[in-house]
N, C-alpha and C positions, 0 to 999 in steps of 0.2 A: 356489338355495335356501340359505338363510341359517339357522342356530342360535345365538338371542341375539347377533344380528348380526353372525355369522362363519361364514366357510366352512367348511363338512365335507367327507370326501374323499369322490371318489366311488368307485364298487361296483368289487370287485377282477377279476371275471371280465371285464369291458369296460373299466371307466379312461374313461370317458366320460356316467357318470350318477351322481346319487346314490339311494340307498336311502329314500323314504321311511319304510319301515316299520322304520326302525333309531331311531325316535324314537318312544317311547310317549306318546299322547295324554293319559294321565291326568297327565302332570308340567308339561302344558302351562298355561301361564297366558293367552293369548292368540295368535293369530295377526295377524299385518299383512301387508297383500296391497298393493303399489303397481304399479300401473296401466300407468304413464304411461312406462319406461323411468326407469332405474335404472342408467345406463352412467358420469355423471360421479361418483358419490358408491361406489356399493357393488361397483363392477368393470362394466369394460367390457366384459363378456358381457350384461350385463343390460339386453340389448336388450327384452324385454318388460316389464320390471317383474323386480321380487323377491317372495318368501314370505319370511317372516321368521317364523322360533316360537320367539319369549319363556316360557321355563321360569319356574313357579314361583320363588320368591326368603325368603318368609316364611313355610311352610307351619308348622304345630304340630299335634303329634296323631298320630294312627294312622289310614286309612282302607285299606278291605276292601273288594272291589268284587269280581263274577264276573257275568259275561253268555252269553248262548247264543244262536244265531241260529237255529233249525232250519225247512229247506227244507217245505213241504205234499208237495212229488213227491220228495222222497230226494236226497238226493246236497249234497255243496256247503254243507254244518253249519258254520258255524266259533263256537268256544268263547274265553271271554277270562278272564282272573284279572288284578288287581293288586293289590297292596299298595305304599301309599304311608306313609311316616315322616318327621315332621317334628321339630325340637327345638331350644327357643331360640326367644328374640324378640328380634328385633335391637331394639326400642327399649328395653326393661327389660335385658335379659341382656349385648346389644352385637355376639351372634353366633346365627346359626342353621343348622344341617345339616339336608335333607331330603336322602331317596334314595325312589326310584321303581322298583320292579321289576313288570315286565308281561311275562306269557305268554298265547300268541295259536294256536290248529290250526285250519287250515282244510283239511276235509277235501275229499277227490277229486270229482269230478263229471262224470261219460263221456256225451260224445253218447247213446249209446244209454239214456240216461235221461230221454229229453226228443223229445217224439217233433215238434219243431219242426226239432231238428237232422240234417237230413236233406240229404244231398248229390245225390238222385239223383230231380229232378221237371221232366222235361222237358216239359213242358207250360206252367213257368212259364219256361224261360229257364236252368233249371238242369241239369248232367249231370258225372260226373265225365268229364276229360279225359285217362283214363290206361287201360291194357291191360292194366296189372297185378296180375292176379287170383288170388285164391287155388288154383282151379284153371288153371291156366298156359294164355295166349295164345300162338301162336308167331308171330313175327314174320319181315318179311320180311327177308334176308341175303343179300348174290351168297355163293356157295360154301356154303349152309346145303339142307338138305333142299327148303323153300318155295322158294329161290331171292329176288333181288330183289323181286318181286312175279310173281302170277298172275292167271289168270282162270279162271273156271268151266265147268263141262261146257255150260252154254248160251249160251256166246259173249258175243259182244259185246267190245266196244272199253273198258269201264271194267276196270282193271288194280286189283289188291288187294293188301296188303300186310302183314294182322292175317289169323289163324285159329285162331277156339275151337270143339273138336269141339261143345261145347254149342250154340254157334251153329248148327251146322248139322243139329242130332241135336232135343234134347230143350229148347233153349232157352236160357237165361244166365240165366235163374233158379232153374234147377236147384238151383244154389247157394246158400246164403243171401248176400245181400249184394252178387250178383252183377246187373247187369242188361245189356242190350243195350249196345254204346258208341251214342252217339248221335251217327252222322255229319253229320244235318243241324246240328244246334247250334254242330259245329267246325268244319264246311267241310272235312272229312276224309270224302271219301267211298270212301279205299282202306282203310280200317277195317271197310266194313259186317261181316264177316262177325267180327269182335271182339267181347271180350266186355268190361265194364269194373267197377269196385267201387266201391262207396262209402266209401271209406275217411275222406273228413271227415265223415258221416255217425256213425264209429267212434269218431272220435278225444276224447279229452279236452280239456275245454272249461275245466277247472277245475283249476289242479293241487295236490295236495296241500302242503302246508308246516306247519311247527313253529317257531314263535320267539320268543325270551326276548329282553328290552331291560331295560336299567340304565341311570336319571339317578341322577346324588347331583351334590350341590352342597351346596359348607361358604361361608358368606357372616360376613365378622368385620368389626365398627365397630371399627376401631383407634383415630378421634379421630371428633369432629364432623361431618371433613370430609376424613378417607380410612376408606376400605374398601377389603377384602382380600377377594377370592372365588376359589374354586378347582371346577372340574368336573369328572365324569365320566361319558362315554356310552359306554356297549359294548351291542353288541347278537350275536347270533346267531339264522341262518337254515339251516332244513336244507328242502331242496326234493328232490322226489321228481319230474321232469318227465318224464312217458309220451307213446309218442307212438303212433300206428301202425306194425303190421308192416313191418318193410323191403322195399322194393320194388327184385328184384334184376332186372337186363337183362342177357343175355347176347349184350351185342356190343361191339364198340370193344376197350377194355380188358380186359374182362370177358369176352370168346369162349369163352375157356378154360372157361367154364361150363358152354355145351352141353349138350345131352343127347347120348352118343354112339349114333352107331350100332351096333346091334346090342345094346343095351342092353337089359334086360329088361322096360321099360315105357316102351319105346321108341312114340310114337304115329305111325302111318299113317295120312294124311290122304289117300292115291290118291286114295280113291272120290270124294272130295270137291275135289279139286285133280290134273289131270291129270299138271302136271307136276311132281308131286313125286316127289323124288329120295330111296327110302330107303336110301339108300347114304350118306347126310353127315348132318351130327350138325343137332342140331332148336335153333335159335335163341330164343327165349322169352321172357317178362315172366311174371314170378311175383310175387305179395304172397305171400312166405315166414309164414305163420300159424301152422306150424312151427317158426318160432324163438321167435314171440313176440312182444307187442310190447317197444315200444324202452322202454328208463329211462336215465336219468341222474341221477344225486344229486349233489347241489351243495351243499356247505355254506359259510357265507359267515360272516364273522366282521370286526363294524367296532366305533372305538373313536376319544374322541377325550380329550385329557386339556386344560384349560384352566388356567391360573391370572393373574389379573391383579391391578389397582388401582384403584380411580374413587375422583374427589377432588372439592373446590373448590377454585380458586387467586383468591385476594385477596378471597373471600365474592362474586363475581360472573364467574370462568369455572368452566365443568364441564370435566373432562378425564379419561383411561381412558388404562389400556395392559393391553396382553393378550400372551402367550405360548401358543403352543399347537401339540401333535402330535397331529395324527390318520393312521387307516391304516385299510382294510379289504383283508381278504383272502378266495379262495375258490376254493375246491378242486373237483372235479368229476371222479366217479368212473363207469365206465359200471357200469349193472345188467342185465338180462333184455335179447333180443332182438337183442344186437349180435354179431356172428361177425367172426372173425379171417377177413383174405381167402384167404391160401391153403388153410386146410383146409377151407373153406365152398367155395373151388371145388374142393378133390380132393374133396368129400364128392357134389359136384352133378354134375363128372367120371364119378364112375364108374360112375353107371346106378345105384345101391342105391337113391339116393332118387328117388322117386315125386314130379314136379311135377304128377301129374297125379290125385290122390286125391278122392273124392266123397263127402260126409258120409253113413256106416257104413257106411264102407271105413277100412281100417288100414293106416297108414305102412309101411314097409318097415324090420323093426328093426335092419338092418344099416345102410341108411342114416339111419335115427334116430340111432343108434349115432355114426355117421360126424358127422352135425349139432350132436350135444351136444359131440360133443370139439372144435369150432370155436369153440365158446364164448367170448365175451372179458368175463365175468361181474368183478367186481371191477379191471378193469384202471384205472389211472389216467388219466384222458382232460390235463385241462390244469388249469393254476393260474395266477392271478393275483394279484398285489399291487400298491394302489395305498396312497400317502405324501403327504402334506400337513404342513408345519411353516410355522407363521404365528407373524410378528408386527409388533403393527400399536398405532396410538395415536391419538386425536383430542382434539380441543380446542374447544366453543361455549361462546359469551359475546357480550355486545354493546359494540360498539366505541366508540357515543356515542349522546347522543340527537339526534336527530330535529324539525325541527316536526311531522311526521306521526307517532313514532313511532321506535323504537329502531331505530339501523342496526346488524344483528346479523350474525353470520359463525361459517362453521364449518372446519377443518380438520383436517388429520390424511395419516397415511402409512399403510403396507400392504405388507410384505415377507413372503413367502412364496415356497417352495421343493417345486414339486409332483414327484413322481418315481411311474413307474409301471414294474412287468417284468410281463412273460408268460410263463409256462416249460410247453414241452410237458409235462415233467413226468410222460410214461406209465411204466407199471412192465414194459411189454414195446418189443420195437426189431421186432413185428411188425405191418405194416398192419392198421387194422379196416375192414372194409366199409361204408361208408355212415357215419363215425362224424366225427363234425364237429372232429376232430385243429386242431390247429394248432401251427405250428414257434414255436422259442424265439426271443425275442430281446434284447439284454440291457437292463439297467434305461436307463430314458432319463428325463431331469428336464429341468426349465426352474424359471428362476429369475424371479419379476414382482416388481421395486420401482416403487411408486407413491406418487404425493401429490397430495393434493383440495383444494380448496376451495368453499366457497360463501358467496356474500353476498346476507344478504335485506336490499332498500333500500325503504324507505315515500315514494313517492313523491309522494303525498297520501295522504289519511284515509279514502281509498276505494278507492288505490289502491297496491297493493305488485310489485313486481318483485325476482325471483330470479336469479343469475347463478351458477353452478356449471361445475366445469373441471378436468379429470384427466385427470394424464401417467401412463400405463405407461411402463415399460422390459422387452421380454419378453428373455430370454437368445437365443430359439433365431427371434424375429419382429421385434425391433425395437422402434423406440416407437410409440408413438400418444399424440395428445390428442386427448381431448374432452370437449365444453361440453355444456352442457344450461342455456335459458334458462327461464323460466317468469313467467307474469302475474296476478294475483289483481286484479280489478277488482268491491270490492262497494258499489253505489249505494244502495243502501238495504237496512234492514238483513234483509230478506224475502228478496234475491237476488246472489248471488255468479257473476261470471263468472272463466273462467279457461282458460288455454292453456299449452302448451309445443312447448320443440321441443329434439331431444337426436341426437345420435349415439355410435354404437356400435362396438366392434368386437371380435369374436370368434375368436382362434386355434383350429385345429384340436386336436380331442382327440388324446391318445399314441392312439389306438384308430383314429381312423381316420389316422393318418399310418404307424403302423408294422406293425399287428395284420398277421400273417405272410398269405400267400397260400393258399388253398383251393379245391378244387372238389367242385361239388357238381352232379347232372342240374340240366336248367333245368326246370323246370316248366312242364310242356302242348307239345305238338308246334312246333314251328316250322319254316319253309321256308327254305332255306340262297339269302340274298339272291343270289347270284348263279349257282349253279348252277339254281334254280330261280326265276328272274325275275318270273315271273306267277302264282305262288302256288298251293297245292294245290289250287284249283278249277278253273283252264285246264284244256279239253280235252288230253288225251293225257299230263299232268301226269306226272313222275316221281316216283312217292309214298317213293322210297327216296331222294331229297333234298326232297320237299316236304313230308315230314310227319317230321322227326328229332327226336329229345332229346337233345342233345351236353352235354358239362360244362359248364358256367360257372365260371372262377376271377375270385374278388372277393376283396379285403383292402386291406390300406392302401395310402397312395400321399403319399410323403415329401416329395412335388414338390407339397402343395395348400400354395395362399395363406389367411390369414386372409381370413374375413367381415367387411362393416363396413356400417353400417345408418345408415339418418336415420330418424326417428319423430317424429311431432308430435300433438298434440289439443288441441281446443277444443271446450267445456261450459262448462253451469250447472248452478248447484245453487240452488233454490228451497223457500224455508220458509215457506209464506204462512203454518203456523199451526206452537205448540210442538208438535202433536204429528201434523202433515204432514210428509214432505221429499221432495222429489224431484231427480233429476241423472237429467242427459244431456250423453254428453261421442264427439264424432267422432276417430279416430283413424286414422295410416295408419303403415304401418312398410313400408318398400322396401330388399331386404337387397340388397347388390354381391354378388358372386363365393362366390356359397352354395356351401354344401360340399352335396355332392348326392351319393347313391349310385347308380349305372346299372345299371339294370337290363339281364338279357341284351336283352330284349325291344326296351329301347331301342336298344342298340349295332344290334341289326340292322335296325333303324327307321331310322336314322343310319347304314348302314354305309360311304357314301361320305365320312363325316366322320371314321370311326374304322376305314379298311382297317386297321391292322396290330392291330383289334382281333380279328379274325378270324384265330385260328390254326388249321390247319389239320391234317391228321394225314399221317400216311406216306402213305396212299392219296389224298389230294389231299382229304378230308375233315372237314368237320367233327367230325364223329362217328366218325371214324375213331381208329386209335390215335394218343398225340399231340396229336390235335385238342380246342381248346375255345374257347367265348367269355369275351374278357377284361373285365370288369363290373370295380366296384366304385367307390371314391370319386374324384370330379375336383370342380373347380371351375365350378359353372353361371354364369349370367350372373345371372341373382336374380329373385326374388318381391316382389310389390304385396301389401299385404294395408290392406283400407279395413275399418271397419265402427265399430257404434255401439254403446257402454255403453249402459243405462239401469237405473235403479232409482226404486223407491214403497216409502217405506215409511212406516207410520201406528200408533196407538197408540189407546185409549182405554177406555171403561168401558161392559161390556156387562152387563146381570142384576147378579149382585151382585159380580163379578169384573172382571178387566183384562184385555185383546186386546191382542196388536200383531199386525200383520200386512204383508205385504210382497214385492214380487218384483224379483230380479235379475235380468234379459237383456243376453245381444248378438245384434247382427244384423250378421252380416258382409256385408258389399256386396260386396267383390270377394274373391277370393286368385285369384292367375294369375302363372305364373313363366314362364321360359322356360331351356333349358340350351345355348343359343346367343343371340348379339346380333342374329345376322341371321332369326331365328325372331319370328314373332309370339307371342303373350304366349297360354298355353291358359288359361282360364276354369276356375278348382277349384270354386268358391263353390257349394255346392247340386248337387255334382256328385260321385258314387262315384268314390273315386283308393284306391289299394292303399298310398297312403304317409300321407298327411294326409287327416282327413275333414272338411270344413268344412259342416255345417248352416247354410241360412241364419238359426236362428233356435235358440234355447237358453235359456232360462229355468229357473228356482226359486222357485216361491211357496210363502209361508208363511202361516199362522196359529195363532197360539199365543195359548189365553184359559185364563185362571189365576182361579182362586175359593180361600181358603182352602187347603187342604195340596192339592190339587189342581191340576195342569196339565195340559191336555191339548195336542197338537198333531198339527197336516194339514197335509205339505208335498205339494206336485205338481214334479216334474221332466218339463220337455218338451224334443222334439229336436221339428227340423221335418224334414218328408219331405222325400228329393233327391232326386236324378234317378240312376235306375242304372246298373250295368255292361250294357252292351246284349251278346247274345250273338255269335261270331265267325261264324256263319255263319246259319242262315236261323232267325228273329225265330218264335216261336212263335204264335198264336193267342192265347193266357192269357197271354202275357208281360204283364209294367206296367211303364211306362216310370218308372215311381216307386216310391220304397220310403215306406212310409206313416208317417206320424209316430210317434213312441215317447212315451206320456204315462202317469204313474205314479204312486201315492199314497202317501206312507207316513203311518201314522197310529200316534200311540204316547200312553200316560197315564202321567202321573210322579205319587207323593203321598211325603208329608212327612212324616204326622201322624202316625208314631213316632218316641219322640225317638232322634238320630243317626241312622235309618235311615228311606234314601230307596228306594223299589221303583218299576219302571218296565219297562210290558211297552206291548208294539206289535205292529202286522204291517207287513211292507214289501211293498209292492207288490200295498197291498191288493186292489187287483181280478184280479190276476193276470193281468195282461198279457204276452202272448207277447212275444216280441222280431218287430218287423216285418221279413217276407221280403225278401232280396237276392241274386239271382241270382250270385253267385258263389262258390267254391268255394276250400279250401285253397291251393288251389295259387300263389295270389297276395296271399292277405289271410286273417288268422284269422277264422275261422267259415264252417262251411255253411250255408248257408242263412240265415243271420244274420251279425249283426254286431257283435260285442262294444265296438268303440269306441263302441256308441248304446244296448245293451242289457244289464241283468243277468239271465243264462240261469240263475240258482236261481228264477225265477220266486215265488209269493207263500212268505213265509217268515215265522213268529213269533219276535219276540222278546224275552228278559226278563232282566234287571239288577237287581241286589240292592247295595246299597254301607253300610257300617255304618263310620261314625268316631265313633272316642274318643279 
């Protein structure tokens, strides 16, 4: 992403993305979107194309603008203000200052607001996969009360390893929130007698945030033929991010948790498990509901400071040079729901606290007691800071003419010095349970000098040919060139053909090369590849290695190689009339040595490629103390991705007014990568994946007719349906192998006919369209039951804009 043609830093918590919303729309003059790969001219990451947001330049005046978006079902409001100033007219005056300030709240919006978001419909293919209840499951344990697993007074050879007295008594509804686990779904059948939560059902879908942005830009004619301009972007974001209850497990590391024996709400499960041992302490899963849920507050704070020159040299070359600092930084504090580990386990130690409480029943106040003072309420969790200082210059003009036409040429250099640190930065040196900590590590930088060129050649009057070619030098990666060709062939003047072909190459971000090591449970049970070979379904299966949740440690990994990409496309663009145009352009991009993150899921999919990714604990376990799976970034072998642009758009006079109207799609034909050479190529394209979602098919239609101080407009955004996450173990009856297409209306009216003031109210999504059903759940992708990468879950919402300049 480009800002008047220059990079911004990216977000200080990660070091590896930028901020959109650190740029206020209202100061924007235009946006440019290129397609086709963007690697020779504007950096060799821009392997897909660039954005590019051209800020105003000559604003005059004062404009006053405030907007409101509010939801029909509650939740998920967000409010706008700005004020824009402008002063000077660079043709009469010779200078001009505008500044831009915009404030933006969007407020919170919880699952439980929306009765689509629902984690727990096993009928379609959905359940959660977890034990962890507000009223506590015990789990199996050698040396814990339940023992490894049991069996029941009625015999039989199926062995168990989950028991909620609700299961066996009054039900797992008892509870609110609470429902049966569902062992057909996960092929967990030493579960049955567990109980399980909805907890993405719970969760917030929307999180809250507050933020203030600042453009000003001073623009000065010094002569005819230089200008001076100088910028400034600062923005600030404060986010509140909630999450669900922590879900504590008292085993591995965590033993110490226990409920001990002899404890005063100590639970006896005899009658219901023969061989239980009240003599040892009670092993558990608990969603602690008790603490609360989780927050985090984040505030984030970016800025970039510009000043350059653009000229004419001899009244027939353009040229620019620009200097510039940018930096964003951001802090994150924890709030509610998070516990220090040691006094969370002397509190859970001692028997005071009740895992086992039934709505109107009351805590235990001495372990209440116990619970508050675990507290890790205002602690400092981590901090980031990322740096950018560029500077960089170019030069177009035409070098001669032509029989066909001017042979024209562009150049220019690009020096810049990225630096990023990460500092744990906590205000205590005590562990937090479950708190996504991460270690320090000191600032690290890379330095990228570069130089472009490009030559457009007219090679007849129909036909022109482009040659472009840029050398990096990275500090910490080496060099790279490359080229990017392109063909413009237009035979008549109704139709324009055209092609290209470019390569790319992308260094790893400071984030995923250095970002310190963590662990966290893996999410949904898993069978330890080689203790348990044949999977939790085998007859006589040991459910205390075939159904575990061990940690996963994921973070950087200082040993990946740069990515590097070919991309090509060929289209046309046809005009058979002025106020027709249509384009259709095929494209493919095939990345080398993608930077990939692995999932635990994977490494044990692959474990004979990745044995020493399996560490194992003191007891020869996974999940023992010790033990964890080692996930996170490596170098894949790379992804295909085909598919096809298109657009219509058209114009004309309808009644007594003007239309235009219009639709953007793609159709993606393939994506399918692989993270071996010796692996076939898996199929994404129209298929549910937890990392990328590729619809085959995406569109934007528009119409907009205008009569007098009047405009009205009706856009439709469509997703195509794909094919789902299928469930792990036995396929429901109701299941659909399809998630159903997502199609949506927003209709809005603008009028004029006050002077300086323009009014503009709408509904989005006007028919109120749910988000279409997808059988899976938190635990591997956001949303239950839905899916945010396809859907906006404020469902239909009114909105209205008032802007008054003078």
């Amino acid at each position: 992403m480009l800002l008047n043609g220059r990079r911004v830093s990216t977000h200080g918590a990660k070091g590896n993305a930028v901020d959109l919303n650190s740029i206020p729309l209202a100061a924007v003059e235009r946006v440019e979107i290129l397609k086709d790969g963007a690697s020779a001219i504007y950096g060799t990451d821009a392997i897909a194309g660039v954005i590019n947001f051209i800020l105003r330049k000559d604003f005059q005046g004062v404009e006053l603008s405030a907007s409101t978006d509010i939801t029909e079902e509650g939740g998920g409001n967000i409010h706008r203000a700005n004020v824009l100033v402008g002063w000077g007219d660079l043709a009469k005056n010779r200078f001009n200052v505008m500044a831009n300030v915009a404030f933006e709240r969007q407020e919170i919006l919880k699952g439980g607001e929306r009765d689509w978001s629902n984690g727990y419909q096993p009928g379609r293919g959905l359940s959660p996969d977890t034990t962890g209840t507000p009223y506590a499951t015990q789990t199996g344990l050698a040396g814990t009360a339940m023992g490894a697993t049991f069996r029941t007074p009625s015999g039989g050879t199926q062995t168990y390893n989950r028991a909620n007295l609700l299961a066996f008594t009054t039900g797992c509804e008892t509870y609110p929130g609470m429902t049966q686990y569902n062992t057909a779904l996960w092929a967990s059948p030493g579960a049955r007698y567990g109980c399980a939560y909805d907890y993405g059902g719970s969760a917030v879908i929307m999180q809250p945030n507050d933020r203030v942005n600042l453009v000003s830009r001073g623009t000065f004619q010094i002569t005819n033929e230089l200008t001076a301009f100088a910028e400034i972007v600062a923005s600030r974001s404060e986010a509140k991010k909630q999450f669900e209850p922590l879900q504590i497990t008292t085993t591995g590391a965590f033993a110490g948790m226990q409920y001990p024996a002899g404890g005063p709400y100590y639970q006896d499960l005899s009658a219901y498990i023969p061989t239980f041992n009240r003599n040892l302490p009670i092993a558990y899963r608990l969603r602690c509901t008790d603490c609360g849920g989780r927050e985090i507050e984040t505030v984030s704070d970016s800025y970039r400071f510009l000043a350059g020159l653009e000229g004419t040299l001899a009244g027939k070359y353009d040229w620019k040079l620009g200097a510039s600092t940018a930096g964003s930084e951001a802090d994150s504090t924890l709030g509610n729901g998070y516990m220090f580990t040691a006094p969370l386990t002397a509190a859970l130690a001692s028997g005071f606290y009740n895992p086992w409480v039934l709505p109107g029943q009351s805590q235990d106040s001495r372990g209440m007691a116990l619970l508050d003072a675990a507290r890790a309420n205002g602690t400092k969790l981590f901090g980031g800071e990322a740096n950018l200082k560029q500077f960089d210059g170019a030069i177009t003009g035409e070098i001669m003419q032509m029989a066909a036409g001017p042979l024209a040429f562009a150049a220019g250099f690009d020096y810049r010095k990225e630096s990023y640190q990460f500092a744990n930065g906590a205000t205590t040196t005590q562990p937090v349970y479950q708190a996504p900590f991460d270690a320090d590590f000191p600032e690290v930088e890379r330095t990228v000098k570069a130089i472009y060129a490009e030559l457009s050649v007219p090679l007849h009057k129909t036909l022109e040919a482009s040659l472009a070619v840029r050398r990096d030098d990275y500090s910490d990666f080496g060099s790279t060139t490359n080229p990017k060709f392109s063909v413009k062939f237009n035979p008549v003047k109704e139709m324009l053909f055209r092609g290209s072909y470019g390569e790319g190459f992308r260094a790893p971000s400071f984030f995923q090369l250095y970002t310190a090591q963590g662990d966290a449970p893996v999410p949904g049970n898993i069978a330890d590849p080689e203790l348990c070979p044949l999977g939790p379904t085998a007859p006589g299966a040991d459910l205390s290695v075939c159904a575990i949740r061990p940690l996963a440690r994921s973070g950087g990994n200082s040993t990946l190689k740069p990515e590097t990409s070919e991309q090509w496309a060929v289209g046309f663009v046809f005009e058979p009339t002025t106020n027709l145009t249509m384009s259709m352009d095929w494209w493919t991009v095939m990345r080398q040595d993608r930077i990939y993150e692995l999932t635990p899921q994977q490494v044990i999919a692959n474990y004979t490629t990745f044995p020493e990714n399996l560490v194992r604990g003191t007891n020869g376990r996974l999940d023992g103390p010790g033990g964890f799976i080692r996930a996170g970034f490596v170098n894949a072998d790379g992804d295909i991705t085909r598919g096809v642009d298109l657009s219509l758009q058209g114009t004309g006079k309808m009644l007594n007014g003007k239309f235009t109207a219009g639709i953007d799609g793609t159709y993606i034909h393939t994506f399918k990568s692989r993270i071996f050479n010796t692996q076939p190529y898996t199929e994404f394209a129209g298929q549910w994946s937890s990392r990328d979602l590729y619809p085959r098919w995406k569109h934007t239609a528009s119409f907009v007719y205008s009569t007098g101080p009047w405009s009205t407009s009706l856009y439709q955004q469509y997703t195509d349906s794909y094919k789902d996450e299928r469930p792990v173990g036995v396929v429901p009856q109701d299941f659909s192998a399809k998630v159903k297409s997502y199609v949506v209306y927003h209709l809005s009216v603008n009028y004029t006919g006050f002077k300086n003031l323009t009014l503009t109210g709408g509904i989005k999504n006007l028919f109120n369209e749910d988000p279409p059903f997808t059988a899976h759940n938190l635990d591997f992708a956001a949303g239950a039951g839905w899916d945010p990468r396809v859907a906006d879950p404020r469902g239909r919402s009114y909105t209205a804009r008032v802007a008054y300049r003078f």
